[in-house]
C-alpha positions in Angstrom: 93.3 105.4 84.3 91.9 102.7 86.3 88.3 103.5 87.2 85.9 101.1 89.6 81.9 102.1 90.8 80.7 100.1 93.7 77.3 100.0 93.4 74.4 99.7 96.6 77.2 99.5 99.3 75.5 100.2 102.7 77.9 102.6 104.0 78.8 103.2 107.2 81.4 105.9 107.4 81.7 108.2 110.9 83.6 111.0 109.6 81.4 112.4 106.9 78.2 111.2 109.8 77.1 108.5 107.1 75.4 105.9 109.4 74.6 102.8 107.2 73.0 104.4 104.4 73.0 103.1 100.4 74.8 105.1 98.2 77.7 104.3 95.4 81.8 104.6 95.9 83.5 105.9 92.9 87.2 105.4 92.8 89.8 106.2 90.0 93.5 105.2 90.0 93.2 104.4 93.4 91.6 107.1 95.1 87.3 108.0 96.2 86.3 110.0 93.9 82.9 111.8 93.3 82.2 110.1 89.7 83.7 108.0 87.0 83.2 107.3 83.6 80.4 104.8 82.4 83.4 102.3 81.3 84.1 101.5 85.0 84.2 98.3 86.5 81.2 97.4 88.9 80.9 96.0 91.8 77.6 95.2 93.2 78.0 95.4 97.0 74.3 94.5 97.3 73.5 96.3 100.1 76.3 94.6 102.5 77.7 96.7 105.6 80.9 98.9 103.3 83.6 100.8 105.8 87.2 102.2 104.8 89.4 99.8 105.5 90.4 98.9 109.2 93.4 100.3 110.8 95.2 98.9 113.9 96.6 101.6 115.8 98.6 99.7 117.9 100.0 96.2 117.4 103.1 94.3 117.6 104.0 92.9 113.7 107.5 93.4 113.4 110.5 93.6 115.2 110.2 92.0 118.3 107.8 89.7 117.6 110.3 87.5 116.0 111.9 87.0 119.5 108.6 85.8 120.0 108.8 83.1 117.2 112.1 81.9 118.5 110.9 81.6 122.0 107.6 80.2 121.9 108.1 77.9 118.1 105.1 75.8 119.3 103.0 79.2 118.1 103.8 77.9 114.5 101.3 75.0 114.2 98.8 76.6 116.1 94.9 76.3 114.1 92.9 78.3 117.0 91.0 80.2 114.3 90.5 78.0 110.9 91.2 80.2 107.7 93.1 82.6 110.0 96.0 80.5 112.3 97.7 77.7 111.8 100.2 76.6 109.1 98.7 77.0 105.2 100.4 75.8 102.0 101.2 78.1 99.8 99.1 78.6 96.7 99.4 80.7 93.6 98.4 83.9 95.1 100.2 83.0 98.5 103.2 81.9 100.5 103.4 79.3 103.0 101.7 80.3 106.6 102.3 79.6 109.8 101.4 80.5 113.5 98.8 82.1 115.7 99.8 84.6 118.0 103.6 85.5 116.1 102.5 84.6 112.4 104.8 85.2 110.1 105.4 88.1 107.8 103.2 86.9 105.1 100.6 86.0 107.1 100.3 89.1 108.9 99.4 90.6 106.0 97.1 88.0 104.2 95.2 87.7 107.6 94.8 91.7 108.8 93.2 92.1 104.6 91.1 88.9 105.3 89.9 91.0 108.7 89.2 94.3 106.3 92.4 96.0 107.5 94.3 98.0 105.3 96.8 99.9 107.7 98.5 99.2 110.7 100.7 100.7 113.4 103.9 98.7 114.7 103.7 100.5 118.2 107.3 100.2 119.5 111.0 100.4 117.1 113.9 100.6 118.5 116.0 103.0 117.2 119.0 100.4 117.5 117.1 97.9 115.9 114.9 99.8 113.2 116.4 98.0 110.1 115.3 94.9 111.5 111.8 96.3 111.7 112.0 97.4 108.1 113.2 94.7 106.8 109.9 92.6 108.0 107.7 95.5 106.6 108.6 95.1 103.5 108.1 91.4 103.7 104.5 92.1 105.1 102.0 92.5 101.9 99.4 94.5 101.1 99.3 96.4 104.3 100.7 100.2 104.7 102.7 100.3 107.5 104.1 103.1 109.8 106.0 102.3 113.4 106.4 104.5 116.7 109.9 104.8 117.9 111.1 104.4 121.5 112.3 107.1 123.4 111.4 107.1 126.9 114.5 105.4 128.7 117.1 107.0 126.2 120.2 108.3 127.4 120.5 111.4 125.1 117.1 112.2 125.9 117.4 112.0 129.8 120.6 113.9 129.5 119.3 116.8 128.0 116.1 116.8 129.8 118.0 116.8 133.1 120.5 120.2 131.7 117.0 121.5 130.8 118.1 121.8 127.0 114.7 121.4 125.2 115.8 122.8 121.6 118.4 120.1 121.7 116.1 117.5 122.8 113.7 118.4 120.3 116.1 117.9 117.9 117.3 114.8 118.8 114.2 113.3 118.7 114.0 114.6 115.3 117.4 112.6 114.1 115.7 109.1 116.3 112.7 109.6 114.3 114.6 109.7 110.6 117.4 107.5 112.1 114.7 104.6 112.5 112.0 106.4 109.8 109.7 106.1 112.6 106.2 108.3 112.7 106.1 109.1 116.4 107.4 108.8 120.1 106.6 105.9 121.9 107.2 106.0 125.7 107.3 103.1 127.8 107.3 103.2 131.0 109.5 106.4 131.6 112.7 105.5 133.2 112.0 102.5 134.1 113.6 100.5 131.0 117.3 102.5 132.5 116.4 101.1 135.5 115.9 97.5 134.3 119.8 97.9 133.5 120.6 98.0 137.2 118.1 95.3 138.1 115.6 98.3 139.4 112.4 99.8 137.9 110.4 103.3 139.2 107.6 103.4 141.2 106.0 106.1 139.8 105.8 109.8 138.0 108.3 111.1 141.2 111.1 108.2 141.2 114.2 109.3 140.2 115.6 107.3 137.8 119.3 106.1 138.6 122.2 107.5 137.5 120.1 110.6 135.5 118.6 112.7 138.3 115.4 113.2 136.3 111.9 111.4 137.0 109.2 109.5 134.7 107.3 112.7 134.2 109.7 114.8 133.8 110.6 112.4 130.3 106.8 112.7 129.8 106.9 116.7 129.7 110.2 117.0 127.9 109.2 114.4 125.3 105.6 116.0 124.6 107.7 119.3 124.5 109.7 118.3 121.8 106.7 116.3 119.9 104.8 119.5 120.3 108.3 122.1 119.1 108.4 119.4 116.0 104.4 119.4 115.3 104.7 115.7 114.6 101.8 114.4 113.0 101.0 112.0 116.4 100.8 112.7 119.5 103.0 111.0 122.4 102.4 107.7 122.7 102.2 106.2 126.0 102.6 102.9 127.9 102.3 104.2 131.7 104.3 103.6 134.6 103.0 100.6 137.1 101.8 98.6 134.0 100.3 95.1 135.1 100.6 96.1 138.8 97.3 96.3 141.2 96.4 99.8 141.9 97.9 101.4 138.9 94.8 103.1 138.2 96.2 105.7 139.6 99.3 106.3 138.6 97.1 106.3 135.2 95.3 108.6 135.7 98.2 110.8 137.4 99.6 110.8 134.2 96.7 111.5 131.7 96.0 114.4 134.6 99.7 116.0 133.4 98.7 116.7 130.3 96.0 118.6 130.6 97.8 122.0 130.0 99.7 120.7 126.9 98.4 122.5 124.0 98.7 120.6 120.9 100.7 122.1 118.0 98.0 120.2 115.2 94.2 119.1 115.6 94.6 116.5 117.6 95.0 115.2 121.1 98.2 115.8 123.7 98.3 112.3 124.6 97.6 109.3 124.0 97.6 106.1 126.5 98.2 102.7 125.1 96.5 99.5 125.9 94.7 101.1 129.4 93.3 98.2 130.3 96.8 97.0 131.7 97.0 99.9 133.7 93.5 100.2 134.7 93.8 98.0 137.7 92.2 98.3 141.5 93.1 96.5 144.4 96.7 96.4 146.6 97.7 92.8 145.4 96.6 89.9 143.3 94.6 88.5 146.4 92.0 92.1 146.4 92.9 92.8 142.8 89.7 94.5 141.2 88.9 96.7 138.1 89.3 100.1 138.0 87.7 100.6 135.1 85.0 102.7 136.1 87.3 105.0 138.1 89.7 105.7 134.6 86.6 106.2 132.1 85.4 108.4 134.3 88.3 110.4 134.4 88.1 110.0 130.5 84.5 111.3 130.0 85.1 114.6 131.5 88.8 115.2 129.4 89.1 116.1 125.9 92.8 116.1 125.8 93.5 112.3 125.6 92.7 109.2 123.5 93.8 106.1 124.3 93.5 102.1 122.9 92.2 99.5 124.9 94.5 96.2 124.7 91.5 93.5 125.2 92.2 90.4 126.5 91.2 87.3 124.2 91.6 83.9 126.2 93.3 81.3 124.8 97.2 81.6 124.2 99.3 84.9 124.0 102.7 85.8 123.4 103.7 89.0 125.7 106.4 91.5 124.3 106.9 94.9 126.0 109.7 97.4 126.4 108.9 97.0 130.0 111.4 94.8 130.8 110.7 94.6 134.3 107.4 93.4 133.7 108.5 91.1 131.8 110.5 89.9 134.7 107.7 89.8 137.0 105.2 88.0 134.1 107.5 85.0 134.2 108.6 84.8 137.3 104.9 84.8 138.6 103.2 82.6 135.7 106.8 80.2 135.8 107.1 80.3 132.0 109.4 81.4 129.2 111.6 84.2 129.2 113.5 86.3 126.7 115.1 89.9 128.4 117.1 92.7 126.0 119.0 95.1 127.0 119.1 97.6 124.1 122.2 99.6 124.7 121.5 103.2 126.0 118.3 102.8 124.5 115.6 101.1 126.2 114.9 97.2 127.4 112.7 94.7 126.0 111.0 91.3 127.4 109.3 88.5 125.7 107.1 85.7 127.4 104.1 83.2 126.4 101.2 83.2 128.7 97.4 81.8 128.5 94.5 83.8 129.7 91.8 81.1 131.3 88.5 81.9 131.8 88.5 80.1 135.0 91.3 82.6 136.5 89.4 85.1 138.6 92.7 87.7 137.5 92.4 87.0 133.7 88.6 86.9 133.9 88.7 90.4 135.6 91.2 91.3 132.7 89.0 90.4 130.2 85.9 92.2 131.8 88.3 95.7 132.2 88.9 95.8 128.7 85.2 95.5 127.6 84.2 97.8 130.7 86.7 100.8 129.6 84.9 100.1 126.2 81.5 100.3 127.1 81.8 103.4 130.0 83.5 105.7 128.1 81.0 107.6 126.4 82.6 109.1 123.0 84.1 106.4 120.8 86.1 109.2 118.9 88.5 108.4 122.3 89.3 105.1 121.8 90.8 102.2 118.9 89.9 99.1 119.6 93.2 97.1 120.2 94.4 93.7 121.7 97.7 94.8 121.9 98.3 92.0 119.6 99.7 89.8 120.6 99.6 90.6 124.2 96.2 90.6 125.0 95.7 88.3 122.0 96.0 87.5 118.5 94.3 90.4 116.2 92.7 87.4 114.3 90.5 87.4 117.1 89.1 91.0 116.5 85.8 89.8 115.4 84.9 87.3 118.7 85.7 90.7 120.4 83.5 92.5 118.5 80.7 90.2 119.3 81.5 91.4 122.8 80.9 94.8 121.9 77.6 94.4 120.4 76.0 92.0 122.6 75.1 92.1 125.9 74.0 88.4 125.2 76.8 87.2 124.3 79.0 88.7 126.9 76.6 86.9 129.9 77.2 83.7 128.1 81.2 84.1 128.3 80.7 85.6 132.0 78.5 82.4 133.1 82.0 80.1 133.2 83.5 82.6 135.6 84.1 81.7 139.0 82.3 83.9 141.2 85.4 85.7 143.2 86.0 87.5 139.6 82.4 88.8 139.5 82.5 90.2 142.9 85.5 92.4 141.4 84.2 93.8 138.0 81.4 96.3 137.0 80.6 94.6 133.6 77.9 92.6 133.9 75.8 95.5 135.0 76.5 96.8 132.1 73.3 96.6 129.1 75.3 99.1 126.3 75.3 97.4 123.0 77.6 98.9 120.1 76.7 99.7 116.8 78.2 99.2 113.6 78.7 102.9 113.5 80.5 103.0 117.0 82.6 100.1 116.1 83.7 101.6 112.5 84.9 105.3 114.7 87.2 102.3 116.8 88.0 100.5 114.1 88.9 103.1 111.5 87.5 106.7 112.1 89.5 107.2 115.3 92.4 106.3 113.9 92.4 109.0 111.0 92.5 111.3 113.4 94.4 110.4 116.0 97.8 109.9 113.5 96.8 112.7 111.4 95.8 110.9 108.0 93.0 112.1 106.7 93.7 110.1 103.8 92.8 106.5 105.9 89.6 105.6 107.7 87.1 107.2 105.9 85.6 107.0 102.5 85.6 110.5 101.1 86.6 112.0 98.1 90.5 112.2 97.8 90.9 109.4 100.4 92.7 106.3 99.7 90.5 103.8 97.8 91.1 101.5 101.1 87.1 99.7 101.7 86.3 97.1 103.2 82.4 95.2 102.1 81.1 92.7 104.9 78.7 90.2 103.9 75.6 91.6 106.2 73.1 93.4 105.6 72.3 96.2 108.4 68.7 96.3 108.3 68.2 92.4 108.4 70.8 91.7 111.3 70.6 92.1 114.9 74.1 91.8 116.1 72.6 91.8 120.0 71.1 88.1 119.1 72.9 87.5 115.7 76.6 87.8 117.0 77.6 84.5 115.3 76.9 85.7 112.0 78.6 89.3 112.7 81.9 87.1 113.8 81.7 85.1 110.6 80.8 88.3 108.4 83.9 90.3 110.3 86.3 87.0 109.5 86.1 86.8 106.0 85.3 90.1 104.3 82.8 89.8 101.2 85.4 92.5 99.3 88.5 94.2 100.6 90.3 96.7 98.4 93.7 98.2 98.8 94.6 101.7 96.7 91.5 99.9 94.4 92.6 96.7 93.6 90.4 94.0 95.0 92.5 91.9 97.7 90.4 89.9 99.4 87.4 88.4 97.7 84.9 86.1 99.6 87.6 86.0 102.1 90.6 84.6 100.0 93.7 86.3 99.1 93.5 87.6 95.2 96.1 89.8 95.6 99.3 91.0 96.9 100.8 94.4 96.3 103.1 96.1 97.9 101.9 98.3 100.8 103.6 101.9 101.9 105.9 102.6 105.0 104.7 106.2 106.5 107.9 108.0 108.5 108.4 111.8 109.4 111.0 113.8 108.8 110.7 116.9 111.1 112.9 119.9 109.9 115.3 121.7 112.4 117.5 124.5 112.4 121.0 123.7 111.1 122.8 125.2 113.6 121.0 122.9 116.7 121.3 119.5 114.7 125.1 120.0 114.6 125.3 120.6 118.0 123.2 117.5 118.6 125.6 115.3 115.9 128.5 116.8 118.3 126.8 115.2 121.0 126.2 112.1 119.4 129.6 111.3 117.9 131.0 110.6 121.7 128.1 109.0 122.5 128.6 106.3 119.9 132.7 106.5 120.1 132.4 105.5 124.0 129.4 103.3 124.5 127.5 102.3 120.9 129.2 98.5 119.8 127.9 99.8 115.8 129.2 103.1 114.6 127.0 106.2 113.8 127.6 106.0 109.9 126.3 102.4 110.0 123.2 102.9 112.6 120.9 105.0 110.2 118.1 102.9 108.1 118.9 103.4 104.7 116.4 104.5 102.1 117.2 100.7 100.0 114.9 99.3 103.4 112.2 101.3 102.6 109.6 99.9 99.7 106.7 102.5 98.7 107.9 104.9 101.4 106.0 108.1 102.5 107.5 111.0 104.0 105.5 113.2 106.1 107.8 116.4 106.2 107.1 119.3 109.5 108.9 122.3 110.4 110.2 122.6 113.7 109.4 125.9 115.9 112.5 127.0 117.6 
């Protein structure tokens, strides 16, 4: 038994309503408990600023990302953030480091536990390419891990959808999920990944896509049916239609407006919309381009069946990688850089390509200022995590300069002041005087995303939770993060303490050690009788068109370090 009191933390924790208050953190063999034994090891948190440990609810960390590394190797040697970019020698606690935007795997890990993370999402598997996926999760330390499988340009799934067979889709989607040990759907713009095939993309919720006869929201419905049938423990997951393009505000909200008559099978939203502030765009071109920010968190304010991630831009170098392949098409062709395209079989598409956001860009200035405005006007944090889309928008080692944004009004006019004036004529932010709190900032760093993937286990720091915490060094009561902002970045980069399962990881923000992390996945139960008609269907599917053979396509449980499976019964 393995027993640890944390004595005068200042914890902030939003789902038991604890706003910065002193108190003690018992934990024993890994888990927050309500006392321990007087032979426990102490920690004195000394009144620092204690949360559960962050978790990323969307980012990019394994899969595609190392199409990334081969395309943009220049990533490697990259030192944009000292102690967290850049190459590093190894040491006894840790492997050799290297890169910025697409670190690699070890660094992933070392870095998001440095940050005060704990868990992250990888938000797109193909179900082709899941063992690939896997196989970089379990070389990523310390972190627990879970992945969102694609689904929304599938041929099985369009097929059934179109001959209006819903038990069979549901159970298809069941197999995907357990074929790739995913934990939920990811969508990506409906249709149009099918339509990438053919050189084509949709237009919108209505455009057919070719050769299926069915249209973007009809995927949407079918696939939220299904999730919904399988009462998976995440909603939808949903990377709009129009993504990138002026005016796809609304097509945005179009599509958070379907779901308003979805009723959840579990408590916890009907959808959720990734990275809005790509698709929260005004104008009719890049010449009148403009947010339309206030017009989507307005729509958000007055709906409680959504949540949604916010895909900040940082400026500096990114790395772009998207199952949007026709975006990805457009990205390169428009910026003139670097481009990888995938087709993945009758799966999906995929597109990689290095950009850098430039303050001096009225667009990516605009960009920057969406992000921050969706942030700041939509009223209940419980919506939102806070994402970069990382690393689309930007690294994730850059989550505590964006933070500073958050909290200080200050420190956002001093970024705005280098803007050239056409991009402040076209965004809302700097009337804008809201200042986070450390509480606000903990529900979209950590207390959102308990409940939005249904793990009450993660974000919070209650008794039977995982012993995941995270101790900054700052102190609440002496810090004013509207003035003090550089202190709050240096605090967030470096945490004092971070603990995974109860074993101290990070200390004065250097690796002390590396365990093994878990990889979440759901297996959804369905009825015998509809998964053999579904195999049926899937043995011609991979005897005429697959170029790898059913028996072989299936990750393996040998891939699968620590893993956790979420079980659910399907309603048929």
């Amino acid at each position: 038994m393995s027993e640890i009191l944390i004595k005068n933390a200042c914890v902030c924790d939003p789902a038991q309503g604890i706003n910065c208050e002193t108190m003690d953190i018992c934990i024993r063999d890994g888990k927050i408990v309500d006392s321990v034994s007087g032979n426990a090891k102490v920690i004195d948190a000394e009144g620092k600023l204690t949360m559960a440990g962050g978790f990323d609810g969307h980012t990019h960390s394994a899969g595609k990302i190392n199409v990334g590394r081969f395309i943009n190797p220049n990533d490697a040697r990259k030192n944009l953030v000292p102690g967290l970019s850049g190459q590093v020698a190894r040491t006894e606690k840790t492997r050799a480091q290297v890169g910025y935007n697409t670190p690699n795997t070890y660094a992933i890990g070392y870095r998001y536990a440095k940050l005060g993370y704990t868990t992250i999402c990888e938000a797109a598997i193909p179900l082709l390419a899941a063992r690939h996926t896997h196989e970089e999760f379990k070389e990523i330390p310390i972190l627990d891990k879970m992945g969102l499988s694609l689904f929304g340009s599938n041929w099985q799934v369009m097929e059934y959808i179109r001959d209006k067979e819903p038990e069979k889709l549901a159970a298809y989607v069941a197999w995907g999920l357990k074929a790739s040990r995913g934990y939920g759907v990811k969508i990506v713009n409906p249709g149009g990944g099918e339509a990438w095939g053919w050189g084509k993309n949709v237009s919108g919720l209505y455009d057919p896509v070719p050769n299926f006869d069915v249209t973007p929201a009809e995927i949407l419905m079918g696939l939220a049916e299904a999730n919904e049938r399988l009462q998976l423990p995440h909603s939808i997951h949903v990377h709009c239609n129009n993504l990138g393009k002026p005016g796809n505000y609304a097509t945005t909200i179009e599509t958070m407006k379907l779901f308003e008559k979805v009723k959840p099978s579990r408590d916890r939203q009907s959808l959720h919309v990734t990275h809005v502030q790509f698709n929260a765009y005004a104008g009719t071109s890049w010449r009148d381009f403009e947010t339309g920010a206030p017009m989507v968190s307005d729509y958000i304010n007055g709906a409680n069946h959504l949540t949604f991630d916010l895909g900040q831009v940082i400026f500096g170098p990114a790395v772009t990688m998207t199952a949007d392949g026709p975006v990805e098409y457009a990205n390169s062709r428009m910026l003139h850089e670097k481009w990888n395209n995938q087709d993945i079989e009758l799966e999906d598409a995929s597109g990689v390509v290095p950009l850098f956001y430039s303050p001096k860009s009225f667009v990516n200035a605009v960009q920057w200022a969406i992000g921050l405005e969706l942030a700041l006007l939509v009223k209940d944090p419980w919506k939102m995590m806070f994402t970069t889309d990382s690393p689309n928008g930007g690294s994730f080692v850059n989550y505590p300069e964006a933070f500073t944004y958050l909290m200080s009004a200050k420190r956002r006019a001093e970024v705005i002041s280098g803007f050239p004036k056409m991009a402040l004529d076209r965004m809302v932010l700097p009337g804008i005087d809201r200042e986070l709190d450390f509480y606000e900032l903990a529900v979209m760093t950590r207390g959102a995303q308990s409940k939005i993937y249904s793990r009450p286990e993660k974000g919070n720091l209650k008794a039977g939770s995982d012993a995941d915490i995270a101790i900054y060094d700052i102190l609440p009561d002496q810090i004013d993060p509207a003035t003090e902002y550089a202190k709050v970045k240096k605090a967030f980069s470096g945490a004092a303490y971070t603990l995974k399962d109860g074993n101290v990881v990070v200390k004065d923000g250097e690796i002390e050690a590396t365990p093994k992390g878990r990889i979440y996945w759901v297996n959804a139960k369905v009825p015998a009788n509809i998964d053999s008609t579904v195999q049926k269907d899937l043995d011609l599917k991979f005897k005429k068109y697959y170029t790898v053979s059913k028996s072989n396509y299936m990750v393996e449980d040998m891939y699968l370090e620590n893993p956790v499976e979420i079980g659910t019964e399907g309603v048929f």
